[in-house]
ZADREN-565705 format. One record per residue: x, y, z of N, C-alpha, C in turn. Coordinates in steps of 0.2 Angstrom, whole numbers, plus 5000, padded with zeros to 4 digits. Atoms other than C-alpha are relative to their C-alpha. Example, Ala and Ser with C-alpha at 12.3 -4.5 7.8 and 13.67 -1.06 7.14 Angstrom:
# ZADREN-565705
500449945000506249785039500450065000 499649944999506849955036499650055003 
END
This chain:
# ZADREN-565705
499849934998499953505926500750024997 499349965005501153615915500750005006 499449964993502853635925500250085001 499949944998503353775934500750064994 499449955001504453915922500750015006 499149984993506453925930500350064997 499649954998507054085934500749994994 499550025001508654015931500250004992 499950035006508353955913499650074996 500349955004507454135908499449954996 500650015002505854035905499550025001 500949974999504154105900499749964994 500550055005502753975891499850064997 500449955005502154055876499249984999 500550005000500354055877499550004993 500349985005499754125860500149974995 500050055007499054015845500150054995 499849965006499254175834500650015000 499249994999501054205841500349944994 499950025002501254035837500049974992 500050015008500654025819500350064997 499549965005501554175815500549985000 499250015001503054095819500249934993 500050065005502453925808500150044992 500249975007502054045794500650034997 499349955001503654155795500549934997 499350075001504653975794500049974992 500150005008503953935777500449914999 499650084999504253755782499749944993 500150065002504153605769500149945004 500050084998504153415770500850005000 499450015003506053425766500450035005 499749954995506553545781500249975005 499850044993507453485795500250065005 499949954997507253605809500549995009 499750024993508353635825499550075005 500549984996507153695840500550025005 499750014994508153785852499650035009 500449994994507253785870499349985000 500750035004505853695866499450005006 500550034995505153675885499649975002 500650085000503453605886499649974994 500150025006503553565868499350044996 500349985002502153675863500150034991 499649995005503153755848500249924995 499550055004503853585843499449974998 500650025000501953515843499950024990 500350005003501753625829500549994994 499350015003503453595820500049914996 500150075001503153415819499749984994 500450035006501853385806500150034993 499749965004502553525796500949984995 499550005002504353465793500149955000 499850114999505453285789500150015007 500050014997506153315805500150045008 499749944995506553425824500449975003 499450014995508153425833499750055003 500049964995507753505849500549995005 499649974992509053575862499750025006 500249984994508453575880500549985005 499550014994509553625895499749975006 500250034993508453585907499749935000 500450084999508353395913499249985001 500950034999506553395922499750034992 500549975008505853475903500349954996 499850075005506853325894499649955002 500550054997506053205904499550004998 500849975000504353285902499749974993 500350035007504453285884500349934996 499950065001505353135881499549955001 500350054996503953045889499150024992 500749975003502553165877500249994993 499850035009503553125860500649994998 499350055001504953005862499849964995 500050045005504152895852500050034991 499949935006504053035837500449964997 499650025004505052955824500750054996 499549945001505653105818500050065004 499949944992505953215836500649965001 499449994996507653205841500250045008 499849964994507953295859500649995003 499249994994509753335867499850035004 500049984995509953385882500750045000 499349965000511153525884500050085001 500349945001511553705882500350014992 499649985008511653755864500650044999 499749955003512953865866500649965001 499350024998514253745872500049904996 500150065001513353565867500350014990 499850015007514153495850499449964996 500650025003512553455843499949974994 499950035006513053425825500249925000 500050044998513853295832499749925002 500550055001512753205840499449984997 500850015003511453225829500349954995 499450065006512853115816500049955004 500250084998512552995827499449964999 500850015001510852975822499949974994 499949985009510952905803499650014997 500549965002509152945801499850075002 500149914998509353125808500650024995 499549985005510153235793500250075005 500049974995510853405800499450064997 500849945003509453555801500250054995 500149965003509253675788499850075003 500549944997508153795799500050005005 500049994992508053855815499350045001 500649984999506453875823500050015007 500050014995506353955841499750035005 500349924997505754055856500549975006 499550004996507354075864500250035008 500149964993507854115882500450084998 499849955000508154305881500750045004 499450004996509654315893500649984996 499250055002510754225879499850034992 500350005008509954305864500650044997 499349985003511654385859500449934998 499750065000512654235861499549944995 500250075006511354095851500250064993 499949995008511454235836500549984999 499250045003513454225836499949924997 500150085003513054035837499949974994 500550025006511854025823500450034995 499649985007512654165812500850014999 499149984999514554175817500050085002 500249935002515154335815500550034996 499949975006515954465805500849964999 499150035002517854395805499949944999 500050075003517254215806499249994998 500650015002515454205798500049905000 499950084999514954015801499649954993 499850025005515353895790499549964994 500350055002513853805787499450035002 500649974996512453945787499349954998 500450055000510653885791499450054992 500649935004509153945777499750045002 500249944996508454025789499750005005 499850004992508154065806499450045000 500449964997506654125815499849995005 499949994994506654175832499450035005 500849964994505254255846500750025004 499549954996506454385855499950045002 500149934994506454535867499950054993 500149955006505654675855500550064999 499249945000507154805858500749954998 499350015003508454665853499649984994 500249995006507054645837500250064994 499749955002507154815834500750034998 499349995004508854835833500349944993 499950035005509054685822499850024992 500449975007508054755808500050084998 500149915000508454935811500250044993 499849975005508655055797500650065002 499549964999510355165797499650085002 500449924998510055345805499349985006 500750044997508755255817500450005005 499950024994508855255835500449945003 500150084996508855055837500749984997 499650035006510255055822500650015005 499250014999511954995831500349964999 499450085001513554865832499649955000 500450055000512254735833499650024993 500350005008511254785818500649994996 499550025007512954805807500149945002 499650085001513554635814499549964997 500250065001512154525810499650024993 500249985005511554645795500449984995 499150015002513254615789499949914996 500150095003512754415786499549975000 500850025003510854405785499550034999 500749945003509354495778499449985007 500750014991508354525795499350044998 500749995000506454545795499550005004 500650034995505154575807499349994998 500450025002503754485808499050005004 500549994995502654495823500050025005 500149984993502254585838499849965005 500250074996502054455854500050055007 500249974994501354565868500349965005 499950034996501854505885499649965004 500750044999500254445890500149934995 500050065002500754315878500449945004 499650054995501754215891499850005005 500050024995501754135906500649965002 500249944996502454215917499950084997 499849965007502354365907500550045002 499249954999504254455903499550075004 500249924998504154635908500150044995 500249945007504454695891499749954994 500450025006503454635874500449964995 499650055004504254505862499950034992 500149995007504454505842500149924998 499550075002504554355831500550044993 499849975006505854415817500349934994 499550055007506654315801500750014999 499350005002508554295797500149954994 499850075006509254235780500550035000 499550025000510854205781500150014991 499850005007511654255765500850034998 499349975002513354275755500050055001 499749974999514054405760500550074993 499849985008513854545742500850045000 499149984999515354655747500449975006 499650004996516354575758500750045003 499349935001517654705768500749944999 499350035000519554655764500349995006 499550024992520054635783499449985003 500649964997518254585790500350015010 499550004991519554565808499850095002 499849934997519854755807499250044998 500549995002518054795800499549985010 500250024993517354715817500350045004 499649974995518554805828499550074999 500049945000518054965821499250014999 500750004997516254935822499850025008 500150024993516554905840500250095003 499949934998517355065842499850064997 500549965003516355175831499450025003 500650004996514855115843500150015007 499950024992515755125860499650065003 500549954999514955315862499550014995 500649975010513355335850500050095000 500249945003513155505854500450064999 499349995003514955545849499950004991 500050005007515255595831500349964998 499450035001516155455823500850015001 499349965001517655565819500349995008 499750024995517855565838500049945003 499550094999517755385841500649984998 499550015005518955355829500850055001 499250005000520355455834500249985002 499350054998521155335842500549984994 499750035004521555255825500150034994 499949975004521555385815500050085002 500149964997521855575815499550044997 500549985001520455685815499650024993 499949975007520855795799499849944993 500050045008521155645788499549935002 500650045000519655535794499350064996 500549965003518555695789500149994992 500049995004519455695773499749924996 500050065002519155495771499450004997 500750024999517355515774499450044996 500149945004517055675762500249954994 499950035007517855545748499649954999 500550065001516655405753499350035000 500549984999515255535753499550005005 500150024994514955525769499750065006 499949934997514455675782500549995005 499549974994515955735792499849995008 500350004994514855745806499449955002 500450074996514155575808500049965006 499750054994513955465821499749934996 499950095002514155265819499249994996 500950025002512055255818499850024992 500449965008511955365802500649964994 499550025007513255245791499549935000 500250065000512555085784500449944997 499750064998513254895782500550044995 499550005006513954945764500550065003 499649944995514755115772500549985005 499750004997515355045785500749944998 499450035004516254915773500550044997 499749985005516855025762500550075005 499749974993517555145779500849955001 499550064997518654995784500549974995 499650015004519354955767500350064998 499649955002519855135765500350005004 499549974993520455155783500949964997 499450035001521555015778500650014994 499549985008522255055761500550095003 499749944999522755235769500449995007 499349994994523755185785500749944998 
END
């Protein structure tokens, strides 16, 4: 008997072996791969991770679902499981205690969607501290509105402070659609699986500190023109002029500038105050 989904933990069983094979496909896993599983529940996903990769670190916070699966593939030689929550366990860590566990290269998962801000920071840092040790690449089963924005294209609805931040530090992709009927219990809205690669960073701004900042405040109102966001930090007149040198329209809001734009904004703001 499957265990019961917790509230608590934002779990839904994924259901779907196409869902599933999209996401094996999107991972582009060799023998060489060491993936990190985060929310692995009733190991369904990690079932199909195993044969595909050298090995899986799986993170599960919930005790009865480590038992479960500790009992279904403890003996795995190359399955690892901590128990914890990803966003606070040192997992590198303990996995260095392992000297047959190297650490993952990939991250493979169908994350709890109440936290799905917070694991990207995790996985990709962010714009002031980008993290230090990114992964090859990361692919996720997520809420299709925080898909959507991940992947948005500038001038687009979905496109905001969440698209320039993780735009900013990884090439996003989406990959498949995962209706809600794919789960048990099914969410109330429809999933995506999308891709992240983690990549150098081609123009990096010269302050990404104040670059961040002014993401945050260029997005506080979307359906404010930038220019009025931004007077706080600047005066009206001479942001219009900024934005006419940077080719820019006068009369944009945050949504219609893209990653490069908004770098190249924040290295001028600062050369002119």
């Amino acid at each position: 008997m499957s265990p019961q989904p917790r509230k608590q933990f934002g779990q839904h069983w994924l259901r779907s072996d196409k869902a599933l094979n999209q996401i094996i496909k999107a991972a582009n896993l060799s023998k060489s791969d060491r993936v990190l599983e985060i929310g692995p529940g009733t190991g369904i996903l990690t079932r199909q991770l195993l044969p595909a990769a050298e090995s899986v670190v799986a993170v599960e916070i919930d005790s009865d679902l480590c038992e479960k699966l500790a009992k279904k593939l403890g003996n795995v030689e190359k399955f690892l499981l901590l128990q914890g929550d990803i966003l606070s366990l040192d997992w590198a860590a303990q996995i260095a205690a392992f000297p047959t566990f190297q650490k993952p290269n990939k991250v493979v998962a169908n994350i709890p969607y109440n936290i799905t801000g917070p694991i990207l920071e995790h996985l990709l840092g962010t714009i002031s501290q980008p993290a230090a040790e990114a992964f090859d690449l990361i692919v996720l089963l997520v809420q299709k509105e925080v898909a959507d924005r991940l992947y948005a294209k500038p001038g687009s609805r979905a496109f905001g402070a969440l698209s320039v931040r993780v735009q900013y530090l990884a090439i996003c992709e989406f990959i498949y659609h995962v209706p809600a009927g794919a789960f048990y219990p099914p969410p109330k809205v429809d999933s995506a699986v999308v891709r992240l690669r983690p990549r150098m960073i081609e123009t990096p701004a010269r302050d990404p500190r104040h670059l961040e900042s002014l993401v945050k405040i260029g997005f506080a109102e979307k359906r404010k023109m930038l220019r009025n966001n931004l007077k706080g930090i600047i005066e009206r007149d001479r942001l219009t002029q900024l934005l006419e040198q940077l080719e820019i329209n006068p009369q944009a809001r945050a949504e219609d500038l893209s990653v490069p734009q908004w770098v190249a904004l924040s290295n001028t703001l600062q050369v002119s105050q």
